[in-house]
C-alpha positions as CSV (number, residue, x, y, z in Angstrom):
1,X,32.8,-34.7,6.1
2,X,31.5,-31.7,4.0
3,X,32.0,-28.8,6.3
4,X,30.9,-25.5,4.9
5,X,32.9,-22.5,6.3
6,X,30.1,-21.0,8.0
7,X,29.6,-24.1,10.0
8,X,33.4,-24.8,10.2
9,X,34.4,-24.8,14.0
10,X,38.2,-24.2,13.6
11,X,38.8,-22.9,17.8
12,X,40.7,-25.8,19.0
13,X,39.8,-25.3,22.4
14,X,35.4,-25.8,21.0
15,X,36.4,-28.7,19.2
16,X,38.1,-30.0,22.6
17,X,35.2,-28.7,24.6
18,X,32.7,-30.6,22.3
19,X,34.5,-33.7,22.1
20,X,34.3,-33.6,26.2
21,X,31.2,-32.7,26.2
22,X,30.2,-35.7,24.2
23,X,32.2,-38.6,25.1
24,X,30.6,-41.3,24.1
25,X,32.2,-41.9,20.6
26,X,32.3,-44.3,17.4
27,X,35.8,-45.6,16.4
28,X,34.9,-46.6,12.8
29,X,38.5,-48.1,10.8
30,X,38.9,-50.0,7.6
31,X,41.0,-53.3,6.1
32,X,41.4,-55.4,3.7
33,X,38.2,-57.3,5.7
34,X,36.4,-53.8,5.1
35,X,34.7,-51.4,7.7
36,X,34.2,-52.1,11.2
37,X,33.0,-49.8,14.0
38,X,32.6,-49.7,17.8
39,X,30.5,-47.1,19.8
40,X,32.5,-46.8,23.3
41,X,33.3,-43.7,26.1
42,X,36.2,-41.8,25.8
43,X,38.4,-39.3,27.4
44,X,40.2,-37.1,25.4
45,X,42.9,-34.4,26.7
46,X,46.0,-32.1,25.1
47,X,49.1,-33.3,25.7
48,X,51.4,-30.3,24.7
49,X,50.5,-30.3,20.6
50,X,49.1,-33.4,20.6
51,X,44.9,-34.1,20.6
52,X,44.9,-37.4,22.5
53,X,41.7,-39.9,23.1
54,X,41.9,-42.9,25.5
55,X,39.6,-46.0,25.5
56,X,38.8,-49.4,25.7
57,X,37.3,-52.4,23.9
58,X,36.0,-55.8,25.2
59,X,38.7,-58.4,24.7
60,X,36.4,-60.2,22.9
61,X,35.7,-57.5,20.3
62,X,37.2,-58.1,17.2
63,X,38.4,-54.9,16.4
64,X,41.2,-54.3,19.0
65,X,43.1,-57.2,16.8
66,X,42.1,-55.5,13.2
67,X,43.5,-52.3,14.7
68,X,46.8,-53.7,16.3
69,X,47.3,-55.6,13.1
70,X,46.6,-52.2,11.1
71,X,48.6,-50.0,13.5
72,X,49.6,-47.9,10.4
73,X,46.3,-47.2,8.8
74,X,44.5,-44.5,9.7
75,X,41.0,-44.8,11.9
76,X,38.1,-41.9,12.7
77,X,36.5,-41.7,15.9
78,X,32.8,-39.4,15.3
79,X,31.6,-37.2,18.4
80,X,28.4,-36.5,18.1
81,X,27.2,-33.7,19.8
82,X,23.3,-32.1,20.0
83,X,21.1,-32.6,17.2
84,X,17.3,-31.6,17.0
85,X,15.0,-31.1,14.0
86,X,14.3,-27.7,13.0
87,X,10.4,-27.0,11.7
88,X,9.7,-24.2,8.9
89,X,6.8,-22.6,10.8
90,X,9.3,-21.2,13.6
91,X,11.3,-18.9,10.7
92,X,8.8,-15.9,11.0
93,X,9.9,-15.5,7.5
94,X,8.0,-18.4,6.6
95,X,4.0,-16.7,7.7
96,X,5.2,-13.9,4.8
97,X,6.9,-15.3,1.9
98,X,6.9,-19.2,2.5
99,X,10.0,-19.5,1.8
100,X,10.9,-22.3,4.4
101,X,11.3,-26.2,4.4
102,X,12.5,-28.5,7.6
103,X,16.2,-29.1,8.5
104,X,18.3,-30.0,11.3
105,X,20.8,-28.9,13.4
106,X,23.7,-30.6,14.6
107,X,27.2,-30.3,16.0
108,X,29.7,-33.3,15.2
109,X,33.5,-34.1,15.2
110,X,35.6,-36.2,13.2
111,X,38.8,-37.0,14.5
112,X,41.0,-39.0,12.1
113,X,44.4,-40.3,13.7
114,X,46.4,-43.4,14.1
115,X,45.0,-46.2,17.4
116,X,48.0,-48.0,19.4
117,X,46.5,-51.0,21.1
118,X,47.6,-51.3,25.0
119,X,47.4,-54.5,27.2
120,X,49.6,-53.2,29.9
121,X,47.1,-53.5,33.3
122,X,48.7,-50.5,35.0
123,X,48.0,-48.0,31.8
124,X,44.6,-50.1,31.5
125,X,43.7,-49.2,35.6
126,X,44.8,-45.6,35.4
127,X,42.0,-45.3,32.5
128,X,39.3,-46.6,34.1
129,X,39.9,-44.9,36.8
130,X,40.2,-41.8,35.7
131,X,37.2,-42.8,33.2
132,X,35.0,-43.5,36.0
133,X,36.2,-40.3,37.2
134,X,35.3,-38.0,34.4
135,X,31.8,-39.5,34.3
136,X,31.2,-39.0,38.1
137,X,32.3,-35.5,38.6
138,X,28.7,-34.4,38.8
139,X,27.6,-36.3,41.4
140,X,28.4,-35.4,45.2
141,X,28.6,-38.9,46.2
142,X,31.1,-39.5,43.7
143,X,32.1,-43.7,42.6
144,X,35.9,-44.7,42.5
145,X,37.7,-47.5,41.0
146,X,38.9,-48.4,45.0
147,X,34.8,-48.7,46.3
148,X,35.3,-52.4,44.6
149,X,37.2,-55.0,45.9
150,X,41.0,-55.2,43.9
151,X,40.8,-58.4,42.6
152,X,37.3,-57.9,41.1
153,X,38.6,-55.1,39.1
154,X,41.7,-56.6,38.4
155,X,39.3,-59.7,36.8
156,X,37.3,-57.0,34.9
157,X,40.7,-55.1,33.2
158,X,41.4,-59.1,31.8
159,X,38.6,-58.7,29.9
160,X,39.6,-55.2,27.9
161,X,42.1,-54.0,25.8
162,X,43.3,-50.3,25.8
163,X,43.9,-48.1,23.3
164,X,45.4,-44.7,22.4
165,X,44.2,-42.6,19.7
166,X,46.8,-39.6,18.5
167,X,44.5,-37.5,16.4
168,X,46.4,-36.0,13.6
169,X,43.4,-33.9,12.0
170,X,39.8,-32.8,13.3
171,X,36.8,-31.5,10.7
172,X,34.4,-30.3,13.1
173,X,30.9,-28.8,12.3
174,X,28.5,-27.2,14.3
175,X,25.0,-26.1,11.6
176,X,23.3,-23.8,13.8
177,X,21.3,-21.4,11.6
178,X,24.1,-19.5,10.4
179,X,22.4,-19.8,6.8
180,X,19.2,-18.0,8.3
181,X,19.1,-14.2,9.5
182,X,18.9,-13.3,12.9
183,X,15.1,-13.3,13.1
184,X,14.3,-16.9,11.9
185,X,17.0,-18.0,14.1
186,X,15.9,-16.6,17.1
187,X,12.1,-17.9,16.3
188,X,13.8,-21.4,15.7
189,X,15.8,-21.4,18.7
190,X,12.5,-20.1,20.3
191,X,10.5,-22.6,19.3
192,X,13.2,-25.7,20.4
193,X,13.0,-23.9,23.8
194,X,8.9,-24.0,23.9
195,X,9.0,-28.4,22.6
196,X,11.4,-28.6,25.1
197,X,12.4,-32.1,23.8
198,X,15.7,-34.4,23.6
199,X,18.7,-31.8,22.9
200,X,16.3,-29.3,22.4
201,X,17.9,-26.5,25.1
202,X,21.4,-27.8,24.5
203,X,20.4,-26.6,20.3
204,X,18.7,-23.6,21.2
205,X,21.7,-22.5,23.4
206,X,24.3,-23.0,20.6
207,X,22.2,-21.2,18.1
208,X,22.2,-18.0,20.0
209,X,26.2,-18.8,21.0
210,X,27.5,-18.5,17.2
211,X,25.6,-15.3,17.3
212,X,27.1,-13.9,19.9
């Protein structure tokens, strides 16, 4: 990915942050069949040194056998965090010298790193579990893998594979108006706030964050 410094997000504990915030990934890894790519949730933590990511495929999906058979090759995983078109006419700029065209602004992560398949059913219950946990901390009535009976989710771990994903390099981006001065910024992260659409607030906020 073509990560221009002034985009670059090199803070380990952002790129973490982002990756958390987003966790519903693409695993995208190649062989001598050619490209293959699943979108699936995630949970990703530091262990010591190491940038770690957890999931699981259907047992039915190819790609948990292309990757086992490929253990040595490396994979990506993409995070993809808020996006939201920009428009020309919020750059104040714009009204005086025109000088203005559409863009948009993103924040992603590409983790690159080697995938070890799992099958083990303990490994494969302590993930959902605590996958189901991470996606129900909001809630006040919160679900647990133990509110279903034990054999039905013994039946439903048959059916998926696990695997562990050890990063070994991250390019992480977040374009946020850093190429604009602080006036066209603040009109563009103005004007997400008043369309109020999609990612909109979740844009608007980063944009003012690198500036602060």
């Amino acid at each position: 990915m073509f990560v221009p410094e002034q985009y670059r997000i090199s803070e380990p504990a952002e790129v973490l942050s982002l990756m958390r915030a987003n966790p519903f990934a693409a695993l995208i890894s190649h062989d001598s069949d050619g490209l293959i790519a699943t979108h699936l949730p995630t949970v990703t933590r530091r262990e010591g040194e190491l940038l770690v990511v957890e999931f699981h495929l259907a047992r039915s999906n190819p790609h948990w056998k292309r990757l086992a058979a490929n253990s040595d090759a490396e994979a990506m995983l993409i995070f993809s965090g808020p996006e939201a078109y920009i428009r020309p006419g919020w750059y104040p700029s714009k009204a005086e010298a025109g000088k203005a065209v559409p863009t948009w602004n993103y924040a992603i992560v590409h983790a690159y790193g080697r995938a070890e398949v799992i099958e083990d059913g303990a490994w494969l219950l302590r993930h959902v579990t605590e996958l189901s946990a991470q996606q129900e901390s909001p809630y006040e009535m919160q679900w647990k893998t133990s509110d279903a009976p034990a054999q039905f989710i013994a039946a439903l771990i048959r059916g998926i594979v696990g695997v562990r994903f050890t990063v070994s390099r991250v390019d992480a981006k977040a374009k946020m108006g850093q190429n604009r001065d602080t006036r066209d910024a603040i009109g563009a992260a103005d004007g997400l706030v008043a369309r109020g659409q999609g990612a909109d607030l979740a844009v608007s906020a980063m944009m003012r964050s690198v500036r602060s």
